[in-house]
N, C-alpha and C positions, 0 to 999 in steps of 0.2 A: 191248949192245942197248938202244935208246933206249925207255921206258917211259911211254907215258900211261897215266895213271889219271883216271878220271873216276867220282864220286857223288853220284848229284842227283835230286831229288825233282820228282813232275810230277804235278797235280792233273787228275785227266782227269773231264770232267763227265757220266758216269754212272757207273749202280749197280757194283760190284766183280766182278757175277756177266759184264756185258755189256763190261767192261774186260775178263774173264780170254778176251771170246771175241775181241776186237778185235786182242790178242796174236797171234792163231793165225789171222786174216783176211788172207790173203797181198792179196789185191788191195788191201784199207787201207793194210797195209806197204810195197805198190809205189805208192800216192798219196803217201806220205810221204818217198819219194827224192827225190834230184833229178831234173833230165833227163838223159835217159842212162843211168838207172840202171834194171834189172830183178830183181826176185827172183822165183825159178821153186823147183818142188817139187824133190828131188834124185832120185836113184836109190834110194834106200834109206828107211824110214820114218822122219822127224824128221831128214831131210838136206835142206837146201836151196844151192842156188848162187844168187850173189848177185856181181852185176857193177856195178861202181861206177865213174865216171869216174878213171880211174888205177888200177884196182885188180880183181881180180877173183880171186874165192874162194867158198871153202864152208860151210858152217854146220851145226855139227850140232846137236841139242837131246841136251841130256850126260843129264839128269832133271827131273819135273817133281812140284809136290804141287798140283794143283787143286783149289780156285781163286787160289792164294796165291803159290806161288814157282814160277819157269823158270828154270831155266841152261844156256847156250847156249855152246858151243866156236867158234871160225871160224879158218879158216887160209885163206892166199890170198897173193896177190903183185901188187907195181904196181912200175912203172919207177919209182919213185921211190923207194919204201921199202922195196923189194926184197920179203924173206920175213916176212910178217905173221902173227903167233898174237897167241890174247886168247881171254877168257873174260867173260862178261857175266855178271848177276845181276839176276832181275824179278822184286820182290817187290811184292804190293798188297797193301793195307790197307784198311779202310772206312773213309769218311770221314764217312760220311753217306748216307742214303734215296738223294741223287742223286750220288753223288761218291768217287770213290776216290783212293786215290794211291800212287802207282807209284814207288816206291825201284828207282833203277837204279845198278847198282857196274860199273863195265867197266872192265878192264885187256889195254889193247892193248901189245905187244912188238913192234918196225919191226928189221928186220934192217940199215937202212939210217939215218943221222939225219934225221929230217922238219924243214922249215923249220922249226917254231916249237910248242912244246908249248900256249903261249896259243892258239895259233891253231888248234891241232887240237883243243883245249876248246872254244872257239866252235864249230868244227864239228860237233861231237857236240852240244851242246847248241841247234844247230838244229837237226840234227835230231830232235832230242827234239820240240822246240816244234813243227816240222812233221807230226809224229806227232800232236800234242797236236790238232792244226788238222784232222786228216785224219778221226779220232774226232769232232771237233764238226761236220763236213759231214757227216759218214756219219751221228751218232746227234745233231743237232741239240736242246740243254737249252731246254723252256720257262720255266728259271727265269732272272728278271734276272741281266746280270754285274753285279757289285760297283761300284760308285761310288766312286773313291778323290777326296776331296774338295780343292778346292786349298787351300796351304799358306799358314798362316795370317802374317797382315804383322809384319815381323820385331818392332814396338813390343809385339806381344800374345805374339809367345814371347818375350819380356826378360821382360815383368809375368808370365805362368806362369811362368818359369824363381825370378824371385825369391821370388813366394807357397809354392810347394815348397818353396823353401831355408829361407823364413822358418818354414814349418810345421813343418822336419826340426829348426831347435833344439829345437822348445817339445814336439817328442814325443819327443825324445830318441832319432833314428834319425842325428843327424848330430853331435850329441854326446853321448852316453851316459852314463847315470847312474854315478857311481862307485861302483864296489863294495862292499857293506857291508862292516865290520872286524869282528874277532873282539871280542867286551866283555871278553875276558882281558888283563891288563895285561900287557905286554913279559916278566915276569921270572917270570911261570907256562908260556909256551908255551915 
């Protein structure tokens, strides 16, 4: 049976208490499929069905410890991959006043070979990101996103790259002191 494993980290921009509820907000999680795709409550409590282009399955929530960790079971089947299991892991962390971040471990099992194990990492990690997207429409941060600055002209990382180097002799982090000797002469130790 062919194995994805996927573990990846996602910084969602609120507090930890209002990520653990966004978890458990079915309509958020049906904003962050694709098209085509629906999740509904199941038959049983902490059972949902979950219908995905090619695929269609169930989901249970196996245990939870609020506000911190969910583990979820799913089984289901697509003409392509035939019979699918896997087991997720959602664990949040504080990040901060406005911010959490959500460690996700999933291991899917395909009865079938799937085109390309890259490919269905990309997969999963859009969806992630569109999860990420679905949380910032629903609970929209007034704080700035981050400014990543552009990348400095290659003549000014040559001159850092050599002041570093030059610094690492003269502090001894790129050539290092040699070790003191014992003041015993050779013919006592």
């Amino acid at each position: 049976m062919p194995t994805l494993a996927l573990n990846d980290d996602l910084v969602l921009p609120v507090p930890q208490a209002l990520a653990w509820k966004t978890l458990h907000d079915l309509t958020l999680l049906a904003d962050s499929l694709p098209t085509g795709a629906s999740l509904q409550a199941g038959d049983v409590p902490g059972a949902f069905a979950l219908v995905l282009p090619g695929f269609e399955g169930r989901v249970l929530r196996l245990d939870l410890d609020a506000p911190r960790r969910l583990r979820l079971s799913f089984e289901g089947r697509g003409p392509r991959t035939g019979a699918v299991t896997g087991q997720a892991q959602l664990r949040l962390e504080l990040l901060g006043d406005d911010q959490a971040l959500l460690h996700v471990a999933l291991v899917i099992q395909a009865e079938r070979e799937t085109p390309s194990k890259v490919a269905g990492l990309q997969a999963l990690r859009a969806r992630l990101a569109a999860f990420a997207e679905a949380v910032e429409r629903r609970h929209p941060s007034d704080r700035p996103k981050p400014v990543i600055g552009p990348p400095k002209p290659w003549f000014q990382r040559l001159v850092d790259w050599y002041i570093g180097w030059f610094a690492a002799i003269f502090n001894g982090t790129l050539y290092p002191l040699p070790k003191p000797r014992d003041p015993k002469p050779p013919s006592e130790r």
